[in-house]
C-alpha positions as CSV (number, residue, x, y, z in Angstrom):
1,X,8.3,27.0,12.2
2,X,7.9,28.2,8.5
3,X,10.3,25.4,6.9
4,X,8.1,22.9,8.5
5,X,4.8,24.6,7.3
6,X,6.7,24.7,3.7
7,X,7.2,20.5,4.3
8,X,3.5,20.1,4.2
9,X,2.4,19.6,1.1
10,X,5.4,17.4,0.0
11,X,4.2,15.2,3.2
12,X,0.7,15.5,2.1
13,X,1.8,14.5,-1.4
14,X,4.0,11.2,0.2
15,X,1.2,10.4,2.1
16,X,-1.6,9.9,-0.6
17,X,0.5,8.3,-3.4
18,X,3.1,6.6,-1.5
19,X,1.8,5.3,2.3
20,X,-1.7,4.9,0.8
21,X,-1.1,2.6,-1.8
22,X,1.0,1.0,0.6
23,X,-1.0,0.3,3.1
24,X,-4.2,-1.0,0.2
25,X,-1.4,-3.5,-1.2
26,X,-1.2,-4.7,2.5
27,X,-4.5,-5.3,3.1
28,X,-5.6,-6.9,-0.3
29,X,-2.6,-9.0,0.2
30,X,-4.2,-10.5,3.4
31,X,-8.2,-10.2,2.6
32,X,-9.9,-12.4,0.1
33,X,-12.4,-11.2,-2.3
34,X,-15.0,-11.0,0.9
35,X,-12.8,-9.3,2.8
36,X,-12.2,-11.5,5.4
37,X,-8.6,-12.1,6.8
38,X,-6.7,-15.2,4.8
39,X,-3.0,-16.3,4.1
40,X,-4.2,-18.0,1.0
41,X,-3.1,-15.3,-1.0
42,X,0.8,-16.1,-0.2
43,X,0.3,-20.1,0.4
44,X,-1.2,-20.0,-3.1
45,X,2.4,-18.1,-4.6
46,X,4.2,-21.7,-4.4
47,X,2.8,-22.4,-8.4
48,X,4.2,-19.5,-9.6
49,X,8.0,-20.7,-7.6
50,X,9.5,-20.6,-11.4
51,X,8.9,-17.0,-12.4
52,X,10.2,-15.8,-8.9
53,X,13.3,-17.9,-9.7
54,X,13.3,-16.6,-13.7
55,X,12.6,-13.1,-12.4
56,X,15.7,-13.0,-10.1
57,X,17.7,-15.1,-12.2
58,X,17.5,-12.7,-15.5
59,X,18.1,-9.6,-13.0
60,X,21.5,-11.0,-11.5
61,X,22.9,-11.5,-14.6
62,X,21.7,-8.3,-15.9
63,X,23.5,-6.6,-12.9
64,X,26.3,-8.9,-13.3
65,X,26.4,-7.5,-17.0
66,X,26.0,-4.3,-16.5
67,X,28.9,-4.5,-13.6
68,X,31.5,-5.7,-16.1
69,X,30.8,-3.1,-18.7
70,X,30.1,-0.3,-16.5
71,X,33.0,-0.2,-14.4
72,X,35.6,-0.1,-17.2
73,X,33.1,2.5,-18.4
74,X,32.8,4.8,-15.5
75,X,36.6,4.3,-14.6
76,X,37.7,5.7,-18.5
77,X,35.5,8.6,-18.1
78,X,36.9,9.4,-14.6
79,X,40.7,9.1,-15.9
80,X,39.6,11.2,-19.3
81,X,39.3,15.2,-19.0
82,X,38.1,17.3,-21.8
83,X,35.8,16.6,-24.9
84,X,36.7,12.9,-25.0
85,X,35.2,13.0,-21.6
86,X,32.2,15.1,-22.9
87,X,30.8,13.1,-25.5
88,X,31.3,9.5,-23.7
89,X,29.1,10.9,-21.0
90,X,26.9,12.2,-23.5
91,X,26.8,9.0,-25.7
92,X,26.1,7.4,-22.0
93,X,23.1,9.6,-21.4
94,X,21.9,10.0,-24.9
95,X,19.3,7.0,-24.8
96,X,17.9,8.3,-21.6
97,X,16.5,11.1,-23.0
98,X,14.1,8.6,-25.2
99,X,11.2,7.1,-23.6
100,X,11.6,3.8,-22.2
101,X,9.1,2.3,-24.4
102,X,11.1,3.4,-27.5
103,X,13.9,2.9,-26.4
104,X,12.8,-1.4,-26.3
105,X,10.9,-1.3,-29.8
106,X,13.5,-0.3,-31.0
107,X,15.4,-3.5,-29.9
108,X,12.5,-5.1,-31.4
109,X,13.0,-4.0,-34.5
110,X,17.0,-4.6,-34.5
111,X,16.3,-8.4,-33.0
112,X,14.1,-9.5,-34.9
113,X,13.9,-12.4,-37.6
114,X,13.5,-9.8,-40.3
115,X,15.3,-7.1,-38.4
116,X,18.5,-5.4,-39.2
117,X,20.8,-7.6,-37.6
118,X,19.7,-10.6,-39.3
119,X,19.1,-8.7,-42.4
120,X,23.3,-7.8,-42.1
121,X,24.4,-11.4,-41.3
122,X,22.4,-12.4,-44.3
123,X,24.1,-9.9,-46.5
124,X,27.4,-11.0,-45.4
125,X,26.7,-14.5,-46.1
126,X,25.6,-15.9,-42.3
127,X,22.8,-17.8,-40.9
128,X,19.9,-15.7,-39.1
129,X,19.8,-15.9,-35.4
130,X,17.0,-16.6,-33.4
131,X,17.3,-14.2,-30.8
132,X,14.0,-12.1,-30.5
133,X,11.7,-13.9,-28.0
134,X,14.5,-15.7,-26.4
135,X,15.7,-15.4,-22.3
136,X,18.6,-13.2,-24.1
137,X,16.9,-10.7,-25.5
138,X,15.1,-9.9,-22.1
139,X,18.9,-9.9,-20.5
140,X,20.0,-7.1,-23.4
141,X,17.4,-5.3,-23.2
142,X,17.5,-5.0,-19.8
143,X,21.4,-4.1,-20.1
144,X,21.0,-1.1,-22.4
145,X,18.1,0.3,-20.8
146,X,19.7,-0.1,-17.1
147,X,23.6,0.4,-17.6
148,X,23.9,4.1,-17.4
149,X,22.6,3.7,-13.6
150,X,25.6,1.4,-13.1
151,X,28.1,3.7,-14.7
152,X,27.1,7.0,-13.0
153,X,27.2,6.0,-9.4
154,X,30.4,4.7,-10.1
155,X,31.6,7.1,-12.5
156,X,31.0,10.1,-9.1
157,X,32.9,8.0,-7.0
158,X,36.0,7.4,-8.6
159,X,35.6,11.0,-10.1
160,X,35.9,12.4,-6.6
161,X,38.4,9.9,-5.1
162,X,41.3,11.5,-3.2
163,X,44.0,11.1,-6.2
164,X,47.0,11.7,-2.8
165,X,45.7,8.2,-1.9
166,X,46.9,6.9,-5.5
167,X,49.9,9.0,-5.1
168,X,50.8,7.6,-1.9
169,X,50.0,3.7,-2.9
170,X,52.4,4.0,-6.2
171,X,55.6,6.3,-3.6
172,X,55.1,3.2,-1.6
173,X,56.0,0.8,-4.4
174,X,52.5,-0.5,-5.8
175,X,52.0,-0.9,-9.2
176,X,49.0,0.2,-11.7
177,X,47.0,-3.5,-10.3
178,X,47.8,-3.4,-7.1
179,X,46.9,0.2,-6.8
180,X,43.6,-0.5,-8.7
181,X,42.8,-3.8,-6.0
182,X,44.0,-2.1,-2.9
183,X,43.0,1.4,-3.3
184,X,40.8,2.5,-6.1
185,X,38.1,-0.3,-6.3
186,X,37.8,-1.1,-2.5
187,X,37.4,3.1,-1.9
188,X,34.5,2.5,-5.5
189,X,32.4,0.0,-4.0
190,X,29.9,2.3,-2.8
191,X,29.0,3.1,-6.0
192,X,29.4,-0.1,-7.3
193,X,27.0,-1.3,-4.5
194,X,24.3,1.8,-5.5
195,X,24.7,0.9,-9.3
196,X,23.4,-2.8,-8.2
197,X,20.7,-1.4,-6.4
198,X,19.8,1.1,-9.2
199,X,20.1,-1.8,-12.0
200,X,18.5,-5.1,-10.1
201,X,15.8,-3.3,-8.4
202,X,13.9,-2.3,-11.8
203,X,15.4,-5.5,-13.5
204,X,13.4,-8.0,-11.7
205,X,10.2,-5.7,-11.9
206,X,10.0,-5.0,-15.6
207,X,7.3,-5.9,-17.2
208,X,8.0,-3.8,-20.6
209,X,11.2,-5.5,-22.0
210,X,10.1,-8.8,-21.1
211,X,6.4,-8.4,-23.0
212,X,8.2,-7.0,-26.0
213,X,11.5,-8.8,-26.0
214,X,10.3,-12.1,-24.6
215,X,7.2,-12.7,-26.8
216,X,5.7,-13.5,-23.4
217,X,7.4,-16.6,-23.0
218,X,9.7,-15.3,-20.5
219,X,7.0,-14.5,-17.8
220,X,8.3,-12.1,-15.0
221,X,7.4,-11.0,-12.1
222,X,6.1,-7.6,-13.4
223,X,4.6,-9.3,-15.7
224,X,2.4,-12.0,-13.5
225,X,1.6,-8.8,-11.3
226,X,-0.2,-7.1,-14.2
227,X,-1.6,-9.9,-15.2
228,X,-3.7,-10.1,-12.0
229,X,-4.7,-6.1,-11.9
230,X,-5.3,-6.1,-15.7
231,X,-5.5,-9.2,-17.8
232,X,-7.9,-12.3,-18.3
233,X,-6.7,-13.6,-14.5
234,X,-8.3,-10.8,-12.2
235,X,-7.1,-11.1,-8.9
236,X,-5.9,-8.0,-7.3
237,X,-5.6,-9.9,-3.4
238,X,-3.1,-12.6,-5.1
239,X,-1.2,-9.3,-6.8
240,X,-0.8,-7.8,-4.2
241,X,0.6,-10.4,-2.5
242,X,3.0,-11.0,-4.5
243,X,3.7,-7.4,-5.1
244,X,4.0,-7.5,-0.9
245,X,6.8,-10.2,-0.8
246,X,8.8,-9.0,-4.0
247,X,8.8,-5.3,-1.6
248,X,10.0,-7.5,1.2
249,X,12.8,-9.8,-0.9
250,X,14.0,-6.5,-2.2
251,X,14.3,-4.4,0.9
252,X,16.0,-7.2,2.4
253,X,18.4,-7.9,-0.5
254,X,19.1,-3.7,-0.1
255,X,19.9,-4.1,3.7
256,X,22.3,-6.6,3.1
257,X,23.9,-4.8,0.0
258,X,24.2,-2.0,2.2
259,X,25.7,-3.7,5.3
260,X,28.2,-5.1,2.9
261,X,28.9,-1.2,2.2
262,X,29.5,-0.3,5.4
């Protein structure tokens, strides 16, 4: 009786910030500014089709990214012992200790026409790239903000794997591939399939890296949300219903990830 009486305020807490604003976004999404009941709220979504597409686009291939450098990343650190180990985790966990906001001007100021990069390739004789304000910068900055919560969940899996199972695989005859396609990365796909969740979920709502990185012409879904709780465009019934089927696209897309896990 007393651990439930110490549960209450962390389900008081739940309820007011989490199931409240919940339950508002439903029923903005399906009042109008009356508050009578409508559906013109999602029928009117169709015109913004191409930032739902943008939005999902940019956050597969960010995951997609983030997959090919994080697993040789989180596999290194698992095979490594001792300092080496130590200071590639720390390097890994180093930029998370910034603020996120800092962490993406600072890519602003490395991106940039006049920025460092450009300032180098100048130096050495190259032509300046355009790449601040492009579709590219969003994906990068979207990579080195997100990557450590691919390599982690992968990194704790293959870090605790059952090394007899390797053993076994190699007295049996395998070889270092076939060990690494029939053992180690089939046994790592559960944290292969958390590091997608962990990297596409926050990927297709940023708002941040695409304002900064994107110059705004790279309009997200984050983006078009705040645009209709806080810019020119005030519509909090049409943000909220697109906040309401960007909930239900990603629970669903989570469902499926983890049915593919099981």
């Amino acid at each position: 009786m007393r651990s439930k009486g110490i549960a209450i305020p962390y389900v008081v807490w739940m309820a007011i910030f989490v199931v409240v604003p919940l339950i508002l976004v439903v029923v903005y999404a399906f009042t109008n500014r009356s508050g009578g009941f409508t559906l013109e709220n999602f029928a009117s979504m169709s015109q913004y089709a191409s930032v739902f597409g943008r939005s999902f686009l940019l956050a597969f291939v960010a995951t997609v990214v983030c997959i090919l450098l994080g697993y040789p990343m989180a596999y290194f650190l698992a095979r490594e012992r001792g300092r080496l180990r130590q200071m590639a985790t720390m390097l890994i966990m180093l930029p998370m200790w910034m603020n996120f906001l800092l962490r993406t001007y600072s890519w602003v100021f490395l991106l940039e026409r006049n920025g460092f990069f450009n300032t180098l390739l100048e130096t050495i004789g190259l032509p300046k790239l355009d790449i601040i304000d492009t579709q590219g910068a969003v994906v990068l900055g979207m990579v080195y903000n997100f990557l450590p919560f691919m390599v982690l969940p992968i990194f704790s899996v293959i870090e605790k794997m059952d090394h007899r199972l390797i053993e076994a695989a190699q007295d049996l005859g395998a070889n270092s591939a076939e060990v690494f396609r029939r053992v180690i990365f089939p046994l790592s796909l559960p944290g292969v399939l958390s590091g997608v969740t962990m990297v596409f979920i926050p990927s297709v709502s940023t708002f941040v890296i695409s304002r900064l990185l994107g110059g705004g012409k790279s309009l997200l879904l984050g983006d078009l949300i705040e645009m209709q709780f806080l810019g020119s465009a005030y519509n909090p019934h049409l943000g909220s219903a697109i906040s309401l089927v960007m909930m239900v696209i990603v629970l669903v897309s989570m469902g499926i990830m983890n049915r593919f896990g099981e």
